[in-house]
C-alpha positions, 0 to 999 in steps of 0.5 A, spaced: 927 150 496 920 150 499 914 154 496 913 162 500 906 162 502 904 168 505 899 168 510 894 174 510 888 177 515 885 182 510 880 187 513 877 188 519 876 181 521 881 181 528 881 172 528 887 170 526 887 163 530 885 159 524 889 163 520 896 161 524 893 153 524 893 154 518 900 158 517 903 153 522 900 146 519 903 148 512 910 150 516 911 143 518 909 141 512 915 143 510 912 150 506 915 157 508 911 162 511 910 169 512 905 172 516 902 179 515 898 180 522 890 182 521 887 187 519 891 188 512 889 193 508 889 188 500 894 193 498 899 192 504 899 185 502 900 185 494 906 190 496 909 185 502 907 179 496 910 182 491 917 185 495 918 177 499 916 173 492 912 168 493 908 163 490 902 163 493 898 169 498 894 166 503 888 170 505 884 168 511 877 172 511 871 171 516 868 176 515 863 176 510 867 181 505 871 175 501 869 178 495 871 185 493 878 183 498 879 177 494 878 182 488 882 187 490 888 182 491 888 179 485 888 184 482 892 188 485 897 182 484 896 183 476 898 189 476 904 188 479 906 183 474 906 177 478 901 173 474 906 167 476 902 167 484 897 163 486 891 167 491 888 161 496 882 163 500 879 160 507 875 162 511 866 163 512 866 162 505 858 160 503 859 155 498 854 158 493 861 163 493 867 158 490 866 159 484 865 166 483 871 166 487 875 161 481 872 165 476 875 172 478 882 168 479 883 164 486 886 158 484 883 154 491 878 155 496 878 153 503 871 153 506 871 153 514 870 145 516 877 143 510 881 138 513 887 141 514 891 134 510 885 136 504 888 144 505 896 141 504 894 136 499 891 141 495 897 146 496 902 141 494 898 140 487 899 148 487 906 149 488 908 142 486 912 141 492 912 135 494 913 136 501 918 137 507 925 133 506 929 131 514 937 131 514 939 124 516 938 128 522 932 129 522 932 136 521 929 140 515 
């Protein structure tokens, strides 16, 4: 069974286009993806999470407020008891950033300008997957 990503647009930020790049690349990669839409409040995206058992929570913030979302994310996933999912970040993220965002429980960033081979390299190492398996007739 494939690993369940949800991808997810918190905040205000209204571009998803990188958001459903990334959604579609891990899809063909052979991931399950869920796709909340944009402008999601952290609390909506931990219950939707939570509610549809995924492994990893993917936000994509452009925004500048990568902090406190991520924060509010995972945190709110602790709370929940779903200490076993991953939260990923992408998007504008300074690179003076990244560590603080590990420090405070992201398990990867994904800063603008990461190829999309790196992005679904890494997600594979998260979630152990080793990638789509095609049917004798070349379907999934």
């Amino acid at each position: 069974m494939p690993p369940r990503v949800l991808i997810a647009k918190p905040g205000l930020d209204g571009h998803d286009r990188g958001a459903k790049l990334v959604a579609y690349a891990l899809r063909d990669a052979g991931f399950e993806i869920i796709y909340t839409g944009i402008r999601r409040r952290p609390e909506e995206i931990v219950s939707v999470a939570v509610q549809e058992d995924v492994d990893v929570v993917g936000l994509s913030i452009l925004s500048g407020a990568h902090i406190g979302l991520t924060q509010r994310v995972v945190e709110g996933i602790r709370k929940a008891g779903a200490d076993d999912m991953k939260v990923v970040v992408g998007g504008t993220i300074p690179a003076s950033d990244v560590s603080r965002l590990i420090a405070m429980g992201a398990a990867a960033v994904f800063p603008n300008g990461t190829s999309i081979d790196e992005l679904v390299a890494r997600m594979r190492e998260l979630t152990g997957f080793a990638g789509a398996e095609l049917s004798s007739d070349g379907d999934r």
